[in-house]
N, C-alpha and C positions, 0 to 999 in steps of 0.2 A: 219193224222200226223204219222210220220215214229221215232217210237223208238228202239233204241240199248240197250240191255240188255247184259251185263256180269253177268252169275252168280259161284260165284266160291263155290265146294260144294266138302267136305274130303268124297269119295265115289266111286266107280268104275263107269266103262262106261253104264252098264246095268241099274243100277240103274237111273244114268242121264238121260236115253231115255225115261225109266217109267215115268218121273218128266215132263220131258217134252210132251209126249203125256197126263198125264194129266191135266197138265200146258193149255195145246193147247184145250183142251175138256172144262175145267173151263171157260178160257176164252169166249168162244164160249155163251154160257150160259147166258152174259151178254146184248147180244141182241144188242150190239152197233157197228156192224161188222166190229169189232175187229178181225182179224187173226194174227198167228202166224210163224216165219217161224225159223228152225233152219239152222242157220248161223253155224256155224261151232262147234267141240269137242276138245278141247287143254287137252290135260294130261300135268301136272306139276310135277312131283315126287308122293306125295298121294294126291294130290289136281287137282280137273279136272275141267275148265272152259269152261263156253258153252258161244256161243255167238248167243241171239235170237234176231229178229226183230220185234215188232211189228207195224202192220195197226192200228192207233187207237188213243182215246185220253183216257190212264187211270190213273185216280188219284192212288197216293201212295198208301193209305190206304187202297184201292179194287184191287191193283196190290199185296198189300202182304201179304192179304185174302187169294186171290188166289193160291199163292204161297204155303199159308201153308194149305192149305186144299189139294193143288193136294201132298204137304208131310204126310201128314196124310193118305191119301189114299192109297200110295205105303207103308207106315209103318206099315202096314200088312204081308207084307210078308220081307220087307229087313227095316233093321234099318236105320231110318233118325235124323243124331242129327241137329238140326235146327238152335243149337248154331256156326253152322260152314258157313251157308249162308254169302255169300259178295256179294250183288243184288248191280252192278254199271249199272247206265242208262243214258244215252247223247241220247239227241236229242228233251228236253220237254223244256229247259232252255233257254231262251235271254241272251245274255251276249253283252253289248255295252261298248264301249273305247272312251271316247273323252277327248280332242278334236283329231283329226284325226293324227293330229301333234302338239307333246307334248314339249312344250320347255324348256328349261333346269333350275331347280326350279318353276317352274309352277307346276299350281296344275296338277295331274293325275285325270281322276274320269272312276269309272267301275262299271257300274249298272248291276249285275245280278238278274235276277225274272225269275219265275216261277208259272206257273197261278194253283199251290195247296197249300196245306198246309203241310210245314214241320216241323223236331222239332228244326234243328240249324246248322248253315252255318260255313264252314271253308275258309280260303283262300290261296293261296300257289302262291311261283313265281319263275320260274327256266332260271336262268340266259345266254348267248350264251356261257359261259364257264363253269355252274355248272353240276358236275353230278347229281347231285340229287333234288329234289323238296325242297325247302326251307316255312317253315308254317309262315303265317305273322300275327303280334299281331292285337288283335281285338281291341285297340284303332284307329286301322286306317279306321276302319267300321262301320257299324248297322244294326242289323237285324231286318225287319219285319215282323209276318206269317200271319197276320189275314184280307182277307182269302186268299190274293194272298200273297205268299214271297219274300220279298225283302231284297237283301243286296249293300248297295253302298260303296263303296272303294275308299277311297280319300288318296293323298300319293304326297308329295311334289317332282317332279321327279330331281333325281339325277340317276349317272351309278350305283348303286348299286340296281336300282328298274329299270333295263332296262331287258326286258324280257318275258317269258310268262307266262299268270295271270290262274291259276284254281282256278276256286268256283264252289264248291261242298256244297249240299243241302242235309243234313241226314234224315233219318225219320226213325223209329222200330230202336230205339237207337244205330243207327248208321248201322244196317245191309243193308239198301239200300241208295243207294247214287246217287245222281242225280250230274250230270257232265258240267262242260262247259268250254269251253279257248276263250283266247283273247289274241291279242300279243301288247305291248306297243313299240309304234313310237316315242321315246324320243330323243331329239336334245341333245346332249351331248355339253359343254364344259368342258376344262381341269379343275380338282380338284386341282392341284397344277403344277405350272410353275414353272422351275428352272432353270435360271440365269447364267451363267458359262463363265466369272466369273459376281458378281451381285455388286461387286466395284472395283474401279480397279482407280489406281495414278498411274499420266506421268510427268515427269519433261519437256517433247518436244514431240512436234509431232513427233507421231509414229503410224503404224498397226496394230490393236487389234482383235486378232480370239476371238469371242464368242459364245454362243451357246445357243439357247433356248431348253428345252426338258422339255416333260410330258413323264406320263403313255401311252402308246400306246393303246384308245381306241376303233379304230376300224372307229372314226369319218374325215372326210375328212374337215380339217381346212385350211383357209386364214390366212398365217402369215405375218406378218408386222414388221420391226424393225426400226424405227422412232426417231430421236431427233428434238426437238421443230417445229413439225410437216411435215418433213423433210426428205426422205431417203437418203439426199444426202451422198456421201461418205460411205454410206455402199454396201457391195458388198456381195450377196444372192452364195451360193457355191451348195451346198447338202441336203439330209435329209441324215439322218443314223438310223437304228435302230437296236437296242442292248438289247435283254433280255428284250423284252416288253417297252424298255424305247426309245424313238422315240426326236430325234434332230434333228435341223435345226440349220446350221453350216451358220456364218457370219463374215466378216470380213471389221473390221472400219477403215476406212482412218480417222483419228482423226488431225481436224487443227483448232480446238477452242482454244483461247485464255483463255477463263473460263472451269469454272468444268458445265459438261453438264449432263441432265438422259435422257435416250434412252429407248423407251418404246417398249417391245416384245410384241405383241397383237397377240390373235389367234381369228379368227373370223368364227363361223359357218355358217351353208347353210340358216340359218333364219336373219342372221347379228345380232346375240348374240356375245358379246364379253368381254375378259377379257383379265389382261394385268399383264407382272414383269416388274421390271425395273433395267436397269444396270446403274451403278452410275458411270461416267469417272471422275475425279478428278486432276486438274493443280494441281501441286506443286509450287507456286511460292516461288522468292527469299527470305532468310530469317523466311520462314512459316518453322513450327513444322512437325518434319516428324521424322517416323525410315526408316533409312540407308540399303538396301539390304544386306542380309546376308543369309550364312547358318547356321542353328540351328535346333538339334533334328534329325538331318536324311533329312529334309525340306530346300526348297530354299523359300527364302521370298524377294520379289523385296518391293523396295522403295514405302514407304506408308505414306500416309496424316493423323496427329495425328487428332484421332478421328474416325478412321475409320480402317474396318478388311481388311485383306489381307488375299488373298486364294491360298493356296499353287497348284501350277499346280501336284502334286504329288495326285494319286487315294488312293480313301481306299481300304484296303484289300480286299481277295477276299471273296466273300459272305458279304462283307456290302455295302454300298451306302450311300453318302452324301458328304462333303466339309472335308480338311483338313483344318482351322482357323489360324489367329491369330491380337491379337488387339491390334492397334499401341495408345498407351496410351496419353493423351493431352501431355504431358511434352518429346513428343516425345521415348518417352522407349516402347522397345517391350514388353508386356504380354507373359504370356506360352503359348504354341502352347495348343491347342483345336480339341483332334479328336471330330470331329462331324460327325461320322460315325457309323451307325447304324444296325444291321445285319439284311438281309432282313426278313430273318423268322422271324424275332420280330414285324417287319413292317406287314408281312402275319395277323397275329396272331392282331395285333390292327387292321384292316381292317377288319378281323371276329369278334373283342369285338365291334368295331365300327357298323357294321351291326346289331350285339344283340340290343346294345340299342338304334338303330333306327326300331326296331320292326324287324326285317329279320331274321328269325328261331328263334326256341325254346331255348328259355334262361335255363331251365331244364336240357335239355338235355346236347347242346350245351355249355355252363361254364364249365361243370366241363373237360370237352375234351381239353378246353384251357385251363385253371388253370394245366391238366398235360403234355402237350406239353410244355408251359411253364415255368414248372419244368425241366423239360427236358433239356432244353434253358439255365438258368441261373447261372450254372456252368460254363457254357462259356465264359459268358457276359464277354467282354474285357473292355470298357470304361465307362464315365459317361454319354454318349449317349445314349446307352445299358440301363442303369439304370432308366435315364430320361422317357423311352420309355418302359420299364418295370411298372413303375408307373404308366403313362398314361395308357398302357392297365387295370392294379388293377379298374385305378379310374372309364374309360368307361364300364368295367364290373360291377363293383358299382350301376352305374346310369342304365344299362340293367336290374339288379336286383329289384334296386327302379320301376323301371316306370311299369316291369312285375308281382311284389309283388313275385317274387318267394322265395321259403324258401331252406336251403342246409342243409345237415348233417354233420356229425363230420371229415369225409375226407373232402371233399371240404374245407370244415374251415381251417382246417389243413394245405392242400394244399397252403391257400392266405395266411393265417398269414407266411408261411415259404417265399413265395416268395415275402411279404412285410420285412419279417426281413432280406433275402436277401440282398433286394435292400438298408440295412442302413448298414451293414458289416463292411464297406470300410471306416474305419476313416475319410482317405484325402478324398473322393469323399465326405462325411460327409460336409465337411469342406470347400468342392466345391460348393455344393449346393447348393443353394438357397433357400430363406424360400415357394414361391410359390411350389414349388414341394415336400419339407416336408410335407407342410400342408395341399397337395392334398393328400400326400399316407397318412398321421394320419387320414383326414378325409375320405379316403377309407376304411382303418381299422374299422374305427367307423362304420361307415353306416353299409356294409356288417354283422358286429357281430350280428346289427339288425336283419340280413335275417339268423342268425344260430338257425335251431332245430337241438339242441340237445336229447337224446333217456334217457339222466338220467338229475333228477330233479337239481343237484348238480354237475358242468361239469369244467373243467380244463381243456386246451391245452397250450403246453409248446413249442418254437420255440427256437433258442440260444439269441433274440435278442426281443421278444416282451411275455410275459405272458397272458394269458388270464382265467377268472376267473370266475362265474356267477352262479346264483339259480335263477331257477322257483317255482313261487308260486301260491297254487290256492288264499289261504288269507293272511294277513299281519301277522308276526311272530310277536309275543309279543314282540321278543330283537333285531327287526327291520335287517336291514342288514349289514353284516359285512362281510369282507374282507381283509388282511393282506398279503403284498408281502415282501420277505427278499431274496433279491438278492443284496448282498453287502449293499444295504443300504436300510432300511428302509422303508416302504411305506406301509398307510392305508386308508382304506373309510370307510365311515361308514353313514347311514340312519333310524334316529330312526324310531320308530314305527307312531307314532304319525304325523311325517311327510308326509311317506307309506299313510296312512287313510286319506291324504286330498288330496294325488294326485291321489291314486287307486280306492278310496271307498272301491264294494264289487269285483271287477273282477280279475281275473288271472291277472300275470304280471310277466315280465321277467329283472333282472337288469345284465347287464355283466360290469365288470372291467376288462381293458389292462393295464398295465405296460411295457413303451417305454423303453427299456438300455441305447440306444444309438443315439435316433434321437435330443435329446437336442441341440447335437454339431452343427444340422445345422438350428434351429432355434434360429436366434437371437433377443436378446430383444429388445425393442423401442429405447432405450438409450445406448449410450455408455460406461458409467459410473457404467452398470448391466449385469451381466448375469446369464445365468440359473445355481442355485446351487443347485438341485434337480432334479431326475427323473420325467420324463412324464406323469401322469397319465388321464386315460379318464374313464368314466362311464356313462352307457347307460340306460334307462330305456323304455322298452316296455311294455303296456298295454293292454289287451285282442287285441294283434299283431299289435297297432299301437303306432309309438314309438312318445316318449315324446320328443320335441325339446327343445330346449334349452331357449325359455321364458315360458316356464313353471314353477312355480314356486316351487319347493322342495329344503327340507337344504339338506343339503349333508357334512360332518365334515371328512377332511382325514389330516393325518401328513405326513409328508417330511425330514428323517433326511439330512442332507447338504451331497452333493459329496464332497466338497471340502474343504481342511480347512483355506484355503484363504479367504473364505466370510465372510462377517461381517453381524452376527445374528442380529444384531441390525437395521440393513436396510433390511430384510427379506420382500418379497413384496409376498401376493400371488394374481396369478394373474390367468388367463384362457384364452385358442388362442379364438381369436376372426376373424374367417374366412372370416369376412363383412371387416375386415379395409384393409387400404388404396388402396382401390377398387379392394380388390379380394385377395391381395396378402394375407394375415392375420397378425395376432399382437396380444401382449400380451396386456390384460385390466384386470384393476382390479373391475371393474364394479362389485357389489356385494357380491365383498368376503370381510374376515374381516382375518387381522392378528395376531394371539397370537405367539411369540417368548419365547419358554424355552431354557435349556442348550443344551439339546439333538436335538431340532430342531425346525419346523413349525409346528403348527397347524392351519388349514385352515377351515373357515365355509362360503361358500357361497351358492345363492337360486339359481342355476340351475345348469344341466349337463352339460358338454363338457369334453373339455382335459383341466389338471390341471397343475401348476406347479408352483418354488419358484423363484421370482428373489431376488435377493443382491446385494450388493456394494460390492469391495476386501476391506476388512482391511486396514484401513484408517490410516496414520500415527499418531502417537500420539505427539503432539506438546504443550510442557509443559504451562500452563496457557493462552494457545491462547484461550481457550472459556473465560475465566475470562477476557484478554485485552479488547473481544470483545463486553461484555457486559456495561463495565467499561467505556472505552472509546464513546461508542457511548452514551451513557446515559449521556456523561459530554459533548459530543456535543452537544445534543439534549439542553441539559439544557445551552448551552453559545447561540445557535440559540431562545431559548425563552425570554432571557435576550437583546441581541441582538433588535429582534422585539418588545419587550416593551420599549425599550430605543427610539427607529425609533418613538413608537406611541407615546411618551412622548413631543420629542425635534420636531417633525414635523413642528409643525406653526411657530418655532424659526427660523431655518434651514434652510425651502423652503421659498426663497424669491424672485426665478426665475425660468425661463424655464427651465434651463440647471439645478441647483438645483433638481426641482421636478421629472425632467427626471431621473438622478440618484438615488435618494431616492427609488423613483418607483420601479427600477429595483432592485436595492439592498435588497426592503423588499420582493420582488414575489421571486427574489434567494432565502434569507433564509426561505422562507414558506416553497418552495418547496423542498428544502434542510431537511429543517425538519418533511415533511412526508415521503420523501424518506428514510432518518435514521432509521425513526419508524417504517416503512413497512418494512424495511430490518431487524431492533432487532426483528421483532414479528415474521417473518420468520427464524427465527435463536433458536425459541423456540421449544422445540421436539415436542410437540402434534399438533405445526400447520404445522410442516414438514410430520408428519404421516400422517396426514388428504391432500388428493388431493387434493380437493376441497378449503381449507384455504389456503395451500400452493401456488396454481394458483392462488389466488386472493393477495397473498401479493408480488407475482414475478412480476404482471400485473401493482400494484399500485408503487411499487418501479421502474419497467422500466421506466414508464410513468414520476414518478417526477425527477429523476435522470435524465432523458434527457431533463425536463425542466428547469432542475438547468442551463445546458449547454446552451440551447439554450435562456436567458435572461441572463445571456453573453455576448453570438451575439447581443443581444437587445443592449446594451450598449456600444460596441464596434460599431455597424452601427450607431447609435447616432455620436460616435466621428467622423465618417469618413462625416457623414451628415454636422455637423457641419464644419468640416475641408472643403468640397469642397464646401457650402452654406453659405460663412460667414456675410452675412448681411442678409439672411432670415432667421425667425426665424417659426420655426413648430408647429402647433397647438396642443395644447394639447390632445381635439381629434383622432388627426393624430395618434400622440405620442403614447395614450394609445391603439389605433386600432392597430396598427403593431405589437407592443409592446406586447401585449397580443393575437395576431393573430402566433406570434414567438414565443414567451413562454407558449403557455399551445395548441392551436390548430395544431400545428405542430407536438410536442411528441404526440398528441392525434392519428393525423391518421399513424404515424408509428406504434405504440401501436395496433392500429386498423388493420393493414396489417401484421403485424406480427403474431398477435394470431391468425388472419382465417386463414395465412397459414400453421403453427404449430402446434397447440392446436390441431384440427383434426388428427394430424398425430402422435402425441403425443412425438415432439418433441418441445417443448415450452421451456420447463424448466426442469431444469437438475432432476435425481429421487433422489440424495443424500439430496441436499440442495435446498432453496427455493429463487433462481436464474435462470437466462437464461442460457438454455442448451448451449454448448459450442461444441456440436459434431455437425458435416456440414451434412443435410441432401440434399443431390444435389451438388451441391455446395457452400451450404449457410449454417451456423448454424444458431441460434435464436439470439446469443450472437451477430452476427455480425448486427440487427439492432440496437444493443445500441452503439459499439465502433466503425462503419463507421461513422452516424452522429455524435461521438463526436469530434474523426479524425478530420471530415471537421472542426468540428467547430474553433476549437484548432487551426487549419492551418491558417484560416479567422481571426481569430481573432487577432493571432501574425502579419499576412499580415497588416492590419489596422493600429496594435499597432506601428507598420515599421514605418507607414506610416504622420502617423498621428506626430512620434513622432521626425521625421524628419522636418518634416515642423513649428512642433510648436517652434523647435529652430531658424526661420525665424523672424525677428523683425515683418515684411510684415501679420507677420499671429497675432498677438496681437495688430494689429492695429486695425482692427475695434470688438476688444472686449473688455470688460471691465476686471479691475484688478481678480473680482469677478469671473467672468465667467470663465477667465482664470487658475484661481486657482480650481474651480469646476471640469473643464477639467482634469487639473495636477490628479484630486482626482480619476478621472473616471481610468488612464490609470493605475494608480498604482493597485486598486484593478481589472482592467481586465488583468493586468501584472502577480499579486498576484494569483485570485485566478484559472486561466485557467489553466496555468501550474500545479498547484496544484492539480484540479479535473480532468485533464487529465492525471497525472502521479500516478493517483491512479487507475484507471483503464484500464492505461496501463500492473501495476505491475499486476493488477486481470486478467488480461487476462494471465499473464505467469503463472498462478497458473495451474501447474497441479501434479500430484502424485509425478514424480521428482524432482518438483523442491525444492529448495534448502529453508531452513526454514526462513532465512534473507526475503524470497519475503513473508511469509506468514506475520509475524512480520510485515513489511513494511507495506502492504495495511491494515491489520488492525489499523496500527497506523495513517497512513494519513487518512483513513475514519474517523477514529474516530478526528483528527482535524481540518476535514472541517468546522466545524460549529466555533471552536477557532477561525480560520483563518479568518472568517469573520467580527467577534465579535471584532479582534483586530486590521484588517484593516479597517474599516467601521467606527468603534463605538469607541474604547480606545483609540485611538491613535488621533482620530478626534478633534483638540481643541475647534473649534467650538460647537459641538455638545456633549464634556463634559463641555462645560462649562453650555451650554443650561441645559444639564440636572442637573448638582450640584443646580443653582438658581434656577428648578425646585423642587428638594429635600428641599433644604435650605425654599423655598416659603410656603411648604409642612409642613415644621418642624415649621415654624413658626406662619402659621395657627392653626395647631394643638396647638402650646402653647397658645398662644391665645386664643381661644377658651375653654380652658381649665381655663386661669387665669379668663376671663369673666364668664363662669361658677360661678365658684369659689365666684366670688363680688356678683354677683346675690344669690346664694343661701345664704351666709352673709348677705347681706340685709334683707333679706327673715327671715333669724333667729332674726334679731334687729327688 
């Protein structure tokens, strides 16, 4: 076997020749006819490399024997420092690639061995445009030594692992190296297709240039541009290539009647393929659109509400992307949207992106980009810029995570400056989005993880985020504290005692950040709330593995208020919650507890994360509306219980028919459910069950529920009459009667109730955070508020249609023919109170729905007062006014009172008797 020896040694040319004739002598010696030959003498400045070859098969460990005995020999007469050998050898190592052709996201695999024993494997891979060897993380391998070594490299191929692979085998800690390459056959597809344009609205048939373009790979693709499987009408022009960016220029004969998508497909040499799509969109007559115009410097053609328009105007020079803008449903343009992005920023994510897919040393490499990117963000023109600032912070984050690397007080320094950067900008603040806040806070976070700091007690200071923190080897008797006073107030604090059950005996590290200004673009769950305090977040690391956030520790910090609009009295605190509504994050108050003094919040909850206060603004003050509220609903409540004791009193008097029983029915399940509704909504109206989540959700959930079955047996009564009205000589079974009847009145509000809170409750928009009602802010399109006041809407609508209807006809002589005097008078009783009380419980929350901060004090006034005589209104169309049914019940009273004397004067003679 034939091996190649580099040996590089800080030493003149005389000396080398000594080395190697004794080099060539040692050898010899081993009996295994091993010869040596020298290959050539390369001088480097004071470093001189020789290149030997040997005949032979020799283990490491008797190759660098060898070595330092023939250096010991010559170190007799010329100095040898041994610390200076770099023994590189190819030609003892197998190196295999398969599969032969590598397809694009498929696995890679590369088995090098070597039939000795080494002490540990590196792996490197240098790309058709890298200068330099890139070192690849060792979770993408495994080394074996014992007794042959083996290392296998598995790596999911994409263009960033297209390239060639060296593994290298150490041994005499690292001063000999054993060598190998392999080059990887990786079938490439495009990483991102881009569209131009990628939507696009025609009022008529017309010509449409578009254009598909990637990165220019180097790969040789099948393009395709297809609607509904179809190239008809498109017509193939060009490629163009521009700055690495590679298009294929098309042009549509567009003569569809509908909106059609045309699918750009690039197809490689294995028929791997992937695809964009461009969206053509009819405008037809009368549909929602904005009108072509110029604005901003920008030409905008006519565009389909609902969808973007792309300005044919480029971005500047040195960025890339689309100029925007969104044609809003209601037909109104939005503000134009640079979504252009400067390439170097794009460079610079491309290298954070490679970091944390293992591709060079995260060490080295971060902090390189962390100042490039300082560099950069003086620049930054847009909120494109910023968006893409971020993303690199955050894929740097996660390069850190996955490599466990640790940074010093520059580096730190460095992120925190180019995260407080990126929050600077009020309006971009304001532009924002809460996904990308809570990607760069949670960047923020992680990272402070990966800070060693050089002193036990460390402070970094930016214009826009604080940062704070002590290392300990044991837990401080006065636990830990921290205090920030930038304009306002802001502290943490960790007792001792808390420390000792999370740390026990180990070192540990806790850092505090303090946000200024990222609040502006985190908004709260609820409309009705926003952030009245600064950000804060708190970390705690454990002999270097950090504590996540269901770990259990108190943690006690205060919040004085930014603002003097909020109202301390709704003070919420709460903590982001990065899991909710599936990624995006949200505030939860999961765990914390609120105390409200004059100065501000005090917060105690059982884990870390980022902290902060919500509130309500300062609520109008509306002179004895809490007193009407409680007053009035308590005199309903109590005419709704007199009410259905009257119904269970005169029952057997009263029903003496179908049509009777039908009515009674309906009348008592209304005021039943009338009067939990009431009670559900006065208990929710009491402070301690407003504070409590948990109470408050369960009396919003039980008051929806009965409030819309009050509505909906109503209906009950109202489809009765119409039953009636178009069935007049059948009559319906009771049965029947009580099946629909109670299948409308309580299973109906049941599954709306039920499809409301699973879409809601989750999202934690259910119920409003002031009060313990349905939220009334449209999450989509939809509030929570609107499953109560559509179905009462419909109902209200239905039921006056009927009332129409019904009450038309009954002035027919034709339609009292085939009923009795009774029945007919029954009837008269039904329309009056579904006349009476629909209008009434629909014009009460109607007026609740105009309730908002402006409005005018007569609307508060107003629905408190009809709520509170909904239950009158029943009590005195149903039961007072009914003569029948007071007369029922007086003989009822009267039967009552006269038993009782009775019974009293029998008594009476009995016990007389008794005495004679």
């Amino acid at each position: 076997m034939e091996e190649v020896i580099g040996i590089g040694w800080g030493c003149g040319n005389n000396k080398g020749i000594y080395l190697f004739y004794h080099l060539k002598s040692s050898i010899k010696t081993e009996g295994n006819h091993s010869f040596i030959t020298l290959n050539s003498i390369v001088r480097n400045g004071s470093t001189v490399e020789y290149d030997l070859i040997i005949n032979g098969d020799l283990k490491s460990n008797i190759l660098w024997r060898h070595i330092q005995d023939a250096a010991n020999l010559i170190n007799y007469s010329f100095k040898v420092d041994l610390q200076s050998f770099k023994i590189e050898l190819s030609g003892l190592m197998m190196i295999t690639v398969y599969p032969e052709t590598i397809y694009y996201r498929k696995p890679l695999r590369i088995n090098c061995t070597i039939n000795d024993k080494v002490e540990s494997v590196n792996w490197f891979i240098k790309g058709p445009k890298d200068k330099e060897k890139a070192i690849i993380s060792s979770r993408h391998y495994n080394f074996v030594n014992d007794p042959i070594s083996t290392s296998n490299l598995e790596i999911n191929a994409t263009s960033m692992w297209k390239g060639r692979y060296y593994c290298y085998f150490y041994f005499a800690n690292g001063s000999m190296i054993h060598e190998a390459t392999g080059d990887s056959n990786i079938v490439l597809l495009p990483e991102e297709i881009t569209t131009i344009p990628s939507q696009y609205s025609i009022e008529r048939n017309e010509t449409i240039p578009v254009k598909c373009c990637i990165k220019d790979d180097g790969e040789n693709y099948t393009v395709t541009l297809e609607a509904r499987g179809s190239s008809d009408g498109v017509s193939y022009e060009f490629v163009q290539t521009v700055n690495d960016t590679k298009c294929w220029k098309y042009t549509i004969d567009y003569k569809f009647a509908n909106s059609t998508v045309y699918r750009c497909t690039f197809t490689n040499m294995v028929n791997q393929s992937t695809s964009a799509n461009i969206i053509i969109s009819v405008i037809k007559k009368n549909e929602a659109s904005c009108k072509n115009e110029n604005s901003d410097g920008y030409s905008w053609q006519t565009t389909t509400a609902g969808q973007y328009a792309e300005s044919k105007d480029t971005c500047a020079e040195g960025s890339v992307g689309k100029i925007v803008r969104f044609c809003k449903e209601d037909g109104e343009w939005d503000k134009v949207f640079l979504n252009c992005t400067d390439k170097a920023l794009i460079k610079l994510l491309t290298l954070a992106q490679e970091l944390s897919n293992g591709r060079d040393s995260t060490c080295q490499k971060l902090p390189e980009i962390l100042q490039n990117l300082t560099d950069l963000i003086d620049n930054q023109k847009n909120l494109a810029d910023t968006l893409a600032v971020i993303k690199i912070l955050d894929t740097l984050t996660l390069a850190t995570e996955r490599s466990n690397s640790t940074f010093n007080d520059s580096v730190m320094a460095d992120f925190l400056s180019i995260a407080s950067n990126a929050t600077q900008d009020e309006q971009q603040n304001k532009e924002n989005n809460n996904i990308y806040s809570s990607t760069l806070m949670r960047s923020v976070e992680k990272f402070t993880e990966a800070f060693q700091s050089h002193e036990e007690n460390y402070e970094l200071d930016v214009p826009n985020i604080k940062l704070k923190g002590q290392m300990f080897n044991t837990v401080p008797s006065k636990g830990y504290h921290e205090s920030f006073s930038e304009n306002y107030t802001s502290t943490v604090e960790i007792e001792s005692k808390s420390l000792k059950e999370r740390v026990n005996n180990n070192s540990f590290k806790i850092s505090s950040i303090l946000y200024l200004n990222i609040d502006e673009s985190l908004s709260s769950n609820s409309g009705d709330q926003f952030i009245n305090s600064l950000v804060q977040s708190t970390t705690l690391k454990v002999n270097n593995i950090t504590d996540r956030q269901n770990s259990k520790i108190t943690v006690k910090m205060f919040f004085s208020p930014k603002l003097e609009k909020g109202n301390l009295k709704t003070a919420n605190c709460v903590f982001w919650d990065y899991e909710l509504f599936h990624g995006t994050g949200g505030w939860s108050n999961e765990g914390c507890e609120t105390h409200v003094t004059e100065k501000g919040t005090n917060c105690t909850c059982t884990h870390l994360t980022s902290f902060a206060v919500l509130m309500a603004e300062k609520g109008r003050f509306i002179p004895y509306l809490d007193e009407i509220t409680y007053a009035g609903l308590s005199f309903s409540i109590a005419s709704l219980i007199c009410f259905i004791t009257v119904e269970v009193v005169v029952w057997n008097t009263v029903v003496k028919s179908n049509v009777t029983r039908f009515r009674h029915t309906a009348l008592i399940n209304t005021a039943i459910a009338l009067l939990f509704a009431q009670s559900f909504f006065l208990v929710g109206s009491i402070q301690f069950v407003k504070d409590n989540e948990t109470l408050c959700t369960i009396a919003t959930i039980f008051s929806h529920f009965f409030f819309l079955s009050v509505f909906f047996w109503t209906l009950a009564q109202s489809l009765t009459l119409l039953y009636r009205l178009i069935f007049v000589f059948h009559q319906m079974s009771k049965l029947a009667f009580m099946s629909i009847s109670f299948i409308l009145g309580y299973v109906c509000p049941l599954i709306i109730v039920i499809a409301s809170t699973t879409n809601f409750i989750s999202k934690g928009k259910y119920k409003s955070e002031s009060h313990c009602w349905l939220n009334v802010s449209q999450f989509g399109n939809i509030a929570a508020f609107h499953t109560f006041i559509i179905p009462v809407g419909c109902i209200i609508g239905i039921n006056m249609f009927i009332l129409t209807a019904v009450i038309v006809k009954i002035m027919r002589p034709s339609v009292s023919e085939g009923k009795n005097r009774e029945d007919k008078r029954t009837i008269k009783k039904i329309i009056k109170a579904v006349l009476i009380l629909s209008p009434t419980f629909g014009l009460t929350w109607v007026i609740g729905f105009l309730l908002t901060e402006d409005a005018h004090e007569f609307f508060y006034y107003a629905f408190v007062i009809l709520n509170s005589l909904q239950g009158l209104f029943i009590f005195l169309t149903s039961s007072f006014t009914e003569t029948k049914v007071r007369a029922a019940f007086t003989k009822y009273f009267k039967s009552m009172t006269f038993q009782s004397t009775s019974e009293n004067v029998y008594s009476k003679t009995i016990s007389h008797s008794i005495k004679n």
